[in-house]
FIFIMAR-815212 format. One record per residue (C-alpha): y, x, z. Coordinates in steps of 0.2 Angstrom, whole numbers, plus 5000, padded with zeros to 4 digits. Layout:
<recs>
YXZ...
</recs>
This chain:
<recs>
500050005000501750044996503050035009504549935009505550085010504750184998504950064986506650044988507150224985505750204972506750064963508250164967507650314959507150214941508950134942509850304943508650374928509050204919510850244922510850424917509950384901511150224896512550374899511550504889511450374875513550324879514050514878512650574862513350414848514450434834516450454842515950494858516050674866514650774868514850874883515350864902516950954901517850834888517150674893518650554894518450424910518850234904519950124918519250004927519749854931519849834949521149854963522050044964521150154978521650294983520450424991520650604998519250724996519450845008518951035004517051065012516450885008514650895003514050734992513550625007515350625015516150594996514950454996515050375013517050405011516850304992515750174998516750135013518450115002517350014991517750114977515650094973514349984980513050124985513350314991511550314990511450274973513150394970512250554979510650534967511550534952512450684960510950774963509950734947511550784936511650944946513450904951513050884969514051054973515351054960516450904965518150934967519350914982520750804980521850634981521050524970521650354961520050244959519950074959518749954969516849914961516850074948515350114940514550274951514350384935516150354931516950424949515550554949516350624932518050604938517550694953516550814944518150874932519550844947520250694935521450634951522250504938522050434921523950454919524650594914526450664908526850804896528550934896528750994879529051174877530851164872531250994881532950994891533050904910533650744902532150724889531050774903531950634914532050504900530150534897529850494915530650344916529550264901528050284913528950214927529850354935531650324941532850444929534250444942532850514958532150624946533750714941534250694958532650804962533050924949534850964957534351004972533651184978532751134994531051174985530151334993529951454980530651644980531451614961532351444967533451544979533951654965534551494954536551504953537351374966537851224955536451234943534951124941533151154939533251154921532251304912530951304932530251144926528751224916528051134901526351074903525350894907525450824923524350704930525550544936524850444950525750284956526150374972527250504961529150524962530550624957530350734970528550744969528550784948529950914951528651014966527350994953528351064938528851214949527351264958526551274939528151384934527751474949525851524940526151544926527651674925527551854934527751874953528852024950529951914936531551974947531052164943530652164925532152044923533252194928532252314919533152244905534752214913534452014917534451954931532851814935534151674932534951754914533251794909532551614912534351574902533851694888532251624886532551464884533751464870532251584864530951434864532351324855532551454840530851514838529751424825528351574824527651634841527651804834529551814832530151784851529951954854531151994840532351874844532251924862533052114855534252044844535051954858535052104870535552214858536952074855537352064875537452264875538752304861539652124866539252014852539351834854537451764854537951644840536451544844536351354836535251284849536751334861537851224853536851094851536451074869538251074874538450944862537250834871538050864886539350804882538650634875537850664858536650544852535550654851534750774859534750904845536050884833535050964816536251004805537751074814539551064808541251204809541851064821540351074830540151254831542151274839541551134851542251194868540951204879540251364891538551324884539251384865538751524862540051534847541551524857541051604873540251794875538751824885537451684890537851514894537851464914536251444916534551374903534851234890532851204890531151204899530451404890528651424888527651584896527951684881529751644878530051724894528651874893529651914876531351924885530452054896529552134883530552154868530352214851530852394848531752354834533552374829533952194821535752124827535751964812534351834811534351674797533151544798532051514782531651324777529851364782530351394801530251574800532051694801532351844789532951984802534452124798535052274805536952254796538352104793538052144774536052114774536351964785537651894773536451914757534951844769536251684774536751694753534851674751534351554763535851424769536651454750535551364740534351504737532251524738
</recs>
């Protein structure tokens, strides 16, 4: 005879396999993904939970903790699909959004790739605070308590207290995706956007800022008019000599996306005015780089990693001039009078 109990587990057993295999089937047919790494959770339909996952849980504390929210109807049933998919020591601690009644294998591969949310926002490389702001409140953040966030330097991070007094966080709010939970705010996103710039840039930014006679705050600056100008990876480096070159001798920068940034500042309708005008290039404004020497006050965009490792690693090359060609790329000069027959070839109706 068969007892009670073990039939239960035996039943319990068979459901999981069934379970598994049903998944198998979901993940192997035609537009589905094929592996763990890229599977792509669906919402469910229930109430928002939210569940913490605290660092040292083993699987039955996650599922006594899931079950309890009632987030799934069996921890027994979550912890033998755990163990059978060989995920039982690779979940991953965290504040969770769930809802209440989801299928076990559906918070077990949420747990299993950290997937906190299935809301996420994107910085664009290149993007300035109030695109950032604008594409925040589209998903529900407040503009004004983001940009309110963004102001302020009460965020513990040594590159913060090196940020000019008066400036935002513009050019610290690294591009990237961001998961969005509902318990996000302005102030939350902005810790988030720092603490990623904080990664991803060097620890010793300050001392090879200086190396080439930028401060951390005039380097972030130079990079970011960088990421606006810079179509081709491989030219930031480039760019990145022309500009100090231009800083040393005392050449104004001359840099469009400059202007273009002070012209949204001052109301444009549009973010980055494409084709600029002799008006538009005399605009008063310390962003313009046309009328003012040196860099602007402080960055007119969020740069990537390598807009600011070029700034610190420049080209040893000797250009001062740089024209954009209609395919993205710039044709470099050393003289006026090769940058005039390059602007001639390019800007004056040449190919």
């Amino acid at each position: 005879m068969i007892s009670v109990r073990r039939a239960s587990l035996l039943a319990m057993l068979l459901a999981a396999f069934l379970t598994i295999v049903a998944a198998w089937l979901v993940i192997v047919s035609p537009g589905s993904v094929d592996d763990v790494g890229s599977y792509e959770p669906q919402p469910a339909s229930g109430d928002a939970i939210t569940v913490t996952v605290e660092p040292g849980y083993g699987p039955s504390q996650i599922a006594d903790t899931l079950e309890r929210a009632g987030v799934i109807d069996s921890g027994t049933r979550f912890r033998v699909l755990a163990q059978l998919m060989g995920f039982d020591r690779l979940l991953q601690a965290g504040t969770y959004e769930l809802q209440e009644d989801m299928p076990e294998l559906e918070v077990l591969y949420r747990l299993r790739n950290g997937i906190v949310t299935t809301r996420f926002v994107t910085v664009v490389e290149g993007w300035q605070l109030a695109e950032i702001a604008d594409s925040l409140a589209a998903l529900g953040i407040e503009r004004d308590d983001f940009l309110t966030a963004a102001a302020s330097h009460d965020y513990d991070y040594p590159f913060v207290s090196q940020i000019p007094a008066g400036q935002s966080l513009q050019g610290y709010l690294y591009p990237a995706t961001y998961p969005l939970r509902t318990s996000d705010d302005g102030e939350t996103l902005v810790e988030a956007m720092l603490a990623a710039f904080d990664a991803n840039v060097p620890d010793d930014l300050a001392t090879q800022a200086a190396a080439v006679g930028l401060t951390l705050h005039e380097a972030v600056t130079l990079a970011s008019i960088i990421e606006r100008e810079a179509v081709v990876p491989e030219e930031k480096p480039i760019m990145a000599q022309v500009f100090l070159s231009r800083l040393r001798i005392g050449f104004r920068l001359e840099a469009d996306p400059t202007v273009q940034f002070a012209l949204a500042e001052a109301g444009a309708d549009t973010y980055w005015k494409p084709a600029l005008t002799t008006a538009d290039l005399a605009f008063d404004s310390p962003y313009n780089t046309y009328v003012y020497f040196g860099l602007p006050p402080g960055p007119i965009s969020s740069p990537a990693a390598d807009s600011i490792a070029a700034v610190l690693n420049p080209s040893e090359t000797s250009y001062l001039f740089f024209v954009a060609r209609p395919d993205g790329s710039h044709a470099f000069a050393e003289t006026f009078a090769e940058h005039s027959v390059n602007v001639e070839l390019y800007r004056g109706g040449g190919q």
